[in-house]
C-alpha positions in Angstrom: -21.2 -19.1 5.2 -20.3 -17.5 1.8 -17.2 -14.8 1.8 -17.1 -14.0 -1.6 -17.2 -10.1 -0.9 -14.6 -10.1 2.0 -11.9 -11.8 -1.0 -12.9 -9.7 -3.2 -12.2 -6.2 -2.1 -9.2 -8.3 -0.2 -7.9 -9.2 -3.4 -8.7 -5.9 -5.4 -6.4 -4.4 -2.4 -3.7 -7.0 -3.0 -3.1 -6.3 -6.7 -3.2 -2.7 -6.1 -0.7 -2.6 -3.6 1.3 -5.0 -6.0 0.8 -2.2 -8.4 1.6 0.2 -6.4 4.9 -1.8 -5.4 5.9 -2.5 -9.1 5.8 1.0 -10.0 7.5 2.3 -7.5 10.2 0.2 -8.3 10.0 1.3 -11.8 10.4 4.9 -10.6 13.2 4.8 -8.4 15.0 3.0 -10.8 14.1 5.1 -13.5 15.4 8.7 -11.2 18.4 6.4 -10.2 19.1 5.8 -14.3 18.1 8.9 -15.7 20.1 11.5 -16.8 17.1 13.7 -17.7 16.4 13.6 -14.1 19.5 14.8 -13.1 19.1 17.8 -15.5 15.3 18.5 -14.4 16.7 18.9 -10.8 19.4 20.4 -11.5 17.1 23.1 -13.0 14.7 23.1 -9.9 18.0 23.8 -7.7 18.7 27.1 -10.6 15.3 28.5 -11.2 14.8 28.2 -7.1 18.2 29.6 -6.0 18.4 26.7 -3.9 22.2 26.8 -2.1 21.8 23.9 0.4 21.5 21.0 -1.8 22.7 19.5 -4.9 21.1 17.3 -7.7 22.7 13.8 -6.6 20.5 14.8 -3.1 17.7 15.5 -5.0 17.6 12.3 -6.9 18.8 10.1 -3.7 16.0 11.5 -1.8 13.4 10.9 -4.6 14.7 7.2 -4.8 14.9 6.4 -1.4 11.2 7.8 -1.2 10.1 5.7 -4.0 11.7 2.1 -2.3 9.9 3.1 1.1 6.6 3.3 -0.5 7.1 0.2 -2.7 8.2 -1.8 0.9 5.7 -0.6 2.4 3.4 -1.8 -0.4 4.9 -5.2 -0.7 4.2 -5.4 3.2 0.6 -4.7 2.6 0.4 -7.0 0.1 1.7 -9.7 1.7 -0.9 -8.7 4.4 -3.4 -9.2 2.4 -2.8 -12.1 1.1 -2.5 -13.7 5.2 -5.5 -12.3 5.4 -7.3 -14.0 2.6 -6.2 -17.5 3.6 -7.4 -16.5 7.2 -11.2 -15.9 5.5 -10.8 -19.0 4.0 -9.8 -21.4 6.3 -11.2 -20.0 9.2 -15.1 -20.1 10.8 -14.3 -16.7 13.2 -13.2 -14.2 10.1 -12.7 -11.4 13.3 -8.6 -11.8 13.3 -8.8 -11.5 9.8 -11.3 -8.3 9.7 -9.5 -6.4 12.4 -6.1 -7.1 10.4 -7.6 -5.8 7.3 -9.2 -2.7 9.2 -5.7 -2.0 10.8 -3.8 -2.5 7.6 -5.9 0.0 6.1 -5.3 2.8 8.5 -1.3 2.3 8.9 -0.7 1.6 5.1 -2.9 5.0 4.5 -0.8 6.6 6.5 2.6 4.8 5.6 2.4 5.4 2.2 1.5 9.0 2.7 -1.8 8.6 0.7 -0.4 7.3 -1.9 -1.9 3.9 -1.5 -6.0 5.3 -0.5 -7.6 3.6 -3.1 -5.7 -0.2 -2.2 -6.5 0.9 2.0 -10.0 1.4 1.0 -10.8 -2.0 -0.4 -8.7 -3.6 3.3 -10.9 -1.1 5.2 -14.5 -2.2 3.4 -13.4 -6.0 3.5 -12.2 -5.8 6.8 -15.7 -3.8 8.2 -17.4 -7.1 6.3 -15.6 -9.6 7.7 -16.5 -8.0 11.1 -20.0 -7.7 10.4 -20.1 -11.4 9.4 -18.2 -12.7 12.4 -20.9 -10.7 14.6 -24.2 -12.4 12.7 -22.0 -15.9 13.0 -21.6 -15.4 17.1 -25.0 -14.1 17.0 -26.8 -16.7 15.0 -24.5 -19.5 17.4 
């Protein structure tokens, strides 16, 4: 049986989540190398009267944030792509569906929505694959 859809929101997921990894490591390098970073929290930190932390904190916590993200993207990628050669080589698509469907709701949450659109695709592929798996047991 055909599973031309189940790739292909699989891989529309797969390159966004590589997106989503490659620029997140392009903005936590680029708050970790920026002076003009620096300066626009350093501004935040004057025009809020903030006391309790300082600019460097500012920055480390914005580039620590932007690595968790893109891990947690490259995770989901790599996910994805498991998943994809499951569809493929496999007659019972349900280990790959329930993967997708569960990828979908962690990664939403892990990345803190930044990642919906990617989790969408895995959540529609993943409802797909589980659909098909039921017509093949029921057609068996």
């Amino acid at each position: 049986m055909k599973s031309n859809g189940e790739v292909l929101f699989s891989v529309i997921g797969v390159v966004l989540f590589s997106v989503l990894f490659a620029g997140s490591l392009v903005l936590s390098n680029g708050v970790q190398n920026s002076s003009g970073a620096e300066e626009l929290a350093q501004q935040f930190i004057s025009d809020e009267n903030v006391t309790e932390v300082t600019a460097g904190q500012i920055l480390t916590f914005l580039e620590n944030g932007f690595l968790y993200v893109g891990i947690v993207s490259l995770i989901c990628a790599v996910i994805g792509v498991i998943s994809i050669v499951l569809i493929k080589k496999s007659d019972n698509p349900g280990a790959a569906g329930k993967l997708l469907i569960s990828t979908a709701i962690l990664s939403t949450i892990l990345t803190l929505f930044v990642g919906v659109l990617a989790c969408c695709a895995y959540l529609i592929a993943g409802i797909k694959a589980n659909g098909r798996n039921k017509s093949l047991k029921a057609s068996a």
